[in-house]
C-alpha positions in Angstrom: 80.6 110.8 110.5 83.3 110.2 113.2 82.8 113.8 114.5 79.1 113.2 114.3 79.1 110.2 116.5 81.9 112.0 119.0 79.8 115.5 119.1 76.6 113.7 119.9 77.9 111.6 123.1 79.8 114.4 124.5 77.2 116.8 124.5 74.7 113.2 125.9 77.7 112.9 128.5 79.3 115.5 128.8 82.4 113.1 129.2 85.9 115.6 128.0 87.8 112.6 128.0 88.0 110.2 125.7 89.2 106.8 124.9 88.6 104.8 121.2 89.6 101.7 120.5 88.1 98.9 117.4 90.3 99.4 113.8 88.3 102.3 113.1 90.6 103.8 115.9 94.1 102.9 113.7 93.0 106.1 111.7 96.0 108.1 112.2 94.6 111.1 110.3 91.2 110.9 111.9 92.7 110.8 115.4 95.4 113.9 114.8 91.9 115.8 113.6 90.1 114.8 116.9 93.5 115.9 118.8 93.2 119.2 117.0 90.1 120.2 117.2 90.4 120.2 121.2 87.0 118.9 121.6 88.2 116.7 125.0 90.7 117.7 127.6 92.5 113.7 127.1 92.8 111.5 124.5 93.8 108.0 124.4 94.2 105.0 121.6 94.3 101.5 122.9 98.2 100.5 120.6 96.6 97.1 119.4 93.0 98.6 118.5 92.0 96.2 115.7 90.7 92.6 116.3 94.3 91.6 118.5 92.4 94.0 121.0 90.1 91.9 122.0 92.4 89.8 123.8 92.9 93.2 126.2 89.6 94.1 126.2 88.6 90.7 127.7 91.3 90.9 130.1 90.1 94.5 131.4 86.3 93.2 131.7 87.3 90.2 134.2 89.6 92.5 135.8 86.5 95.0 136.1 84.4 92.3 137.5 85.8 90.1 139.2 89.3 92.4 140.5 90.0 93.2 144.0 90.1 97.3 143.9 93.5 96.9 142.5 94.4 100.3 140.6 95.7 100.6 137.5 97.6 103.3 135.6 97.8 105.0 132.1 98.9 102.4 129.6 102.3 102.5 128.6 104.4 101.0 125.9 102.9 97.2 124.9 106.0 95.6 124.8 104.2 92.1 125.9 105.1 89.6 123.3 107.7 87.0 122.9 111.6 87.9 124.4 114.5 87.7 122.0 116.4 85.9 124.9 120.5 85.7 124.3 119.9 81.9 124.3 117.6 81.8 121.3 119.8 84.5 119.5 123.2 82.5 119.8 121.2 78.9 118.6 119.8 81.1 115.9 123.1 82.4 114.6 124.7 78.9 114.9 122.4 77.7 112.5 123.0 80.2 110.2 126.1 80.0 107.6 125.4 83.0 105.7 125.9 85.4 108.0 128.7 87.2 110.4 127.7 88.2 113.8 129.9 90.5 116.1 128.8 90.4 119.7 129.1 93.9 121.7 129.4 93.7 125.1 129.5 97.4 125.3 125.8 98.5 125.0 126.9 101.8 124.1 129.8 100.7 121.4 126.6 98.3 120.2 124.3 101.7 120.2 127.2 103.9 118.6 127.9 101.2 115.8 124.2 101.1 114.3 124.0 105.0 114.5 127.0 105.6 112.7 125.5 103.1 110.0 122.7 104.7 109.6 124.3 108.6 109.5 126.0 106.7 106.3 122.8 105.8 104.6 122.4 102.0 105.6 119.4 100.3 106.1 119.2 99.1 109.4 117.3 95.8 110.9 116.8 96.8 114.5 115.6 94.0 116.9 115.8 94.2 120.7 113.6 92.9 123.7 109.9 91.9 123.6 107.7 91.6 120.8 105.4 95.0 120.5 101.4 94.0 120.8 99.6 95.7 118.2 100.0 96.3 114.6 103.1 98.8 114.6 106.6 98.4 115.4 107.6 100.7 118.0 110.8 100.5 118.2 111.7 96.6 119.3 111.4 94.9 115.6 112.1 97.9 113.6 113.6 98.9 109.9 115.4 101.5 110.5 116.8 104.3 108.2 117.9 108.2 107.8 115.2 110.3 107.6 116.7 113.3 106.1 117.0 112.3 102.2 113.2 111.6 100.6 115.4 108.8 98.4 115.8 106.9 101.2 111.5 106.4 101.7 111.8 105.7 97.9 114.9 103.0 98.7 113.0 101.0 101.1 109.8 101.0 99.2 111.1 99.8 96.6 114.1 97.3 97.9 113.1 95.9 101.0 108.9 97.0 101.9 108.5 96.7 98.6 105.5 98.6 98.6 103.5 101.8 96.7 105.7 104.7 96.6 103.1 107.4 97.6 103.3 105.6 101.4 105.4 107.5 104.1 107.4 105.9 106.3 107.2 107.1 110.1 109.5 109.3 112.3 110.3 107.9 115.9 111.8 111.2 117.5 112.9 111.3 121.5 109.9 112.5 123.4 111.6 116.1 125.1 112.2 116.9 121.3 109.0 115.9 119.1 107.5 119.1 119.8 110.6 120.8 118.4 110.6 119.2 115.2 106.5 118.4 115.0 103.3 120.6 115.4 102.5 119.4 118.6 100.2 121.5 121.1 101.7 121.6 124.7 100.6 118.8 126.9 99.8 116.4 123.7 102.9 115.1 124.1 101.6 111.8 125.6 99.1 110.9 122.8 101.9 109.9 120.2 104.7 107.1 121.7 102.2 104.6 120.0 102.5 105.6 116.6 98.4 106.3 116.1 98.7 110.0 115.5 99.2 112.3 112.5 101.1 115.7 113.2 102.6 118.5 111.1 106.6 118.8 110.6 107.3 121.8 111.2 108.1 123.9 108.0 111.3 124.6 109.1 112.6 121.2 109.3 110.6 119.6 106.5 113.0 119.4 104.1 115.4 117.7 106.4 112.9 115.4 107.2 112.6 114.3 103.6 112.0 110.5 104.4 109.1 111.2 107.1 107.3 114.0 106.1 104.2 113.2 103.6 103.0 115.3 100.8 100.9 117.5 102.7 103.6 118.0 105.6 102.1 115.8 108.0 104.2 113.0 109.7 102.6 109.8 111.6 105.1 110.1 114.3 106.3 107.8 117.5 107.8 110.0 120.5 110.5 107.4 122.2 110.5 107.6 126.3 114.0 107.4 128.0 112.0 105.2 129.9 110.0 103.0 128.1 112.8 102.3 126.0 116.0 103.1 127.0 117.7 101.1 124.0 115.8 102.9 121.1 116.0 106.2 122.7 120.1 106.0 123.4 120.4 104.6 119.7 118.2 107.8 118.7 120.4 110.6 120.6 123.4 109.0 119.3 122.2 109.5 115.2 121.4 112.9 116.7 125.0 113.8 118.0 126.0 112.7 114.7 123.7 114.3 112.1 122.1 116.9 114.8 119.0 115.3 114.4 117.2 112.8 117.1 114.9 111.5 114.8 115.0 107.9 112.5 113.0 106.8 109.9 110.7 103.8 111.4 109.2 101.3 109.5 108.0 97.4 110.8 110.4 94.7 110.5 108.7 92.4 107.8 109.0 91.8 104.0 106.1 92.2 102.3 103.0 90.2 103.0 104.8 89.2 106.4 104.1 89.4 110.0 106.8 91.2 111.9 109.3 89.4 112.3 108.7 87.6 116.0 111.9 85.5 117.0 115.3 85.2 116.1 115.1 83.0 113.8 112.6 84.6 111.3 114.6 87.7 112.3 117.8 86.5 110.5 115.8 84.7 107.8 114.1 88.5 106.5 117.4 89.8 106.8 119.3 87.5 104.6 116.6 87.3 102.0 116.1 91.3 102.1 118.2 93.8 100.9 118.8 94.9 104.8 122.9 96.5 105.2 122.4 95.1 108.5 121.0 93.6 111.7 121.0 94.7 115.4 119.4 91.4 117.4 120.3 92.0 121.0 123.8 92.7 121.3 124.6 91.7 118.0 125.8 93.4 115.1 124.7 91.2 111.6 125.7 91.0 107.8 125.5 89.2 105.3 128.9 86.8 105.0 130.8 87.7 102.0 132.7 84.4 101.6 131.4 81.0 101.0 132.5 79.7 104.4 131.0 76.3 106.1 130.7 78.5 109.5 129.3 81.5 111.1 131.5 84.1 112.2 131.3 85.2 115.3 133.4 87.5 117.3 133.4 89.3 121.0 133.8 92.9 121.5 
């Protein structure tokens, strides 16, 4: 029906580009099959496409109307919600007594510390920056895990997402790789850093992509920018100078029957009442204290 409605405004149009947004638009599958079939020359999906959209969409109309000419680019990553400033992460932690935070004031020790947790199979709570807009988590309040062993997808389903086992988990891979890894015609690139398209692993790599790779070989995968995030995508080429691979397994940072998680202190809440080896909040390294101490500790690197 989808294709129907699509082949009979192009050909009223003529229009080779197109843009979809409402929840039908969260289809993953149905957009990778619009992608494929090269009926238009450009695709876009608007990241927060459900109801939450509407918000944008009103914001674009008065803009159309009532704006002064100004011109406006290509979308980028929607990293437009609430900060996790280092203010609100140190009163969090203080309140906390079940927990050990280590502060790095090294970003790349921080970055080298989580990726050599997860290259030894931890579960990893990843929280940095602004609050994505939309209903994935694309790389700011993020689960994080190894993607190579399919018992790791079965781990979090069952331990922390706690969730049916049949549902894959997503691969966030470094942009000037995902092609490598993922079936992904050239110039296409740009249609996947919001998480809204399916593409094929590559044969070749779909055992070692155990945790992220579906039954039937397809992957609904995020491409990370350099740019757009600079955190994510340093935390993603060091797991690959590790394990050879710069891909992560990427899941929303929520319990089940949760929002994700939006400040610090629901942050460190789901963490101590999941099953999470640890947290990343800022420049933070968390876990779970392992004494019965009256106070939080907290050290400086």
């Amino acid at each position: 029906m989808i294709f129907h409605v699509l082949e009979h405004f192009q050909q009223v149009t003529g229009a080779r580009r197109l843009c979809m947004a409402g929840g039908v638009a969260l289809n993953c599958t149905v957009n990778g099959l619009i992608a494929d079939r090269g009926m238009f020359d450009d695709m876009f999906v608007q990241p927060a496409a459900a109801d939450d959209g509407s918000a944008l969409g009103a914001a674009l109309h008065v803009h159309r109307t009532f704006g002064r000419g100004e011109e406006r680019v290509r979308m980028g990553m929607p990293y437009w919600g609430p900060d996790l400033t280092e203010a609100a992460i140190e009163t969090a932690l203080a309140a906390r007594r079940d927990v050990n935070a280590q502060r790095y004031d090294d970003v790349d020790e921080l970055i080298g510390v989580a990726a050599q947790r997860l290259a030894a199979g931890e579960v990893v709570a990843w929280a940095q920056g602004r609050l994505e807009f939309g209903p994935r988590a694309l790389g700011n309040r993020s689960i994080l895990g190894d993607p190579r062993d399919a018992k790791m997808r079965d781990h979090i389903n069952e331990l922390i997402k706690q969730r049916e086992e049949f549902r894959p988990f997503a691969p966030a891979v470094v942009s000037e790789s995902a092609s490598e890894y993922f079936e992904i015609a050239e110039g296409k690139e740009r249609y996947y850093p919001h998480m809204l398209f399916v593409a094929q692993t590559r044969p070749r790599y779909r055992d070692q992509l155990g945790a992220v790779t579906h039954v039937d070989g397809s992957a609904r995968l995020q491409t990370v920018d350099k740019k757009e995030n600079p955190r994510f995508w340093a935390l993603l080429k060091q797991f690959e100078e590790l394990t050879g691979l710069p891909v992560l397994l990427n899941t929303s940072f929520n319990l089940k029957g949760q929002p994700i998680v939006k400040d610090p202190a629901v942050a460190l809440e789901t963490f101590v009442v999941s099953n999470l080896d640890a947290l990343v909040i800022g420049d933070y390294v968390v876990t779970q204290s392992q004494s019965d101490a009256r106070s939080i500790g907290v050290s400086r690197r």
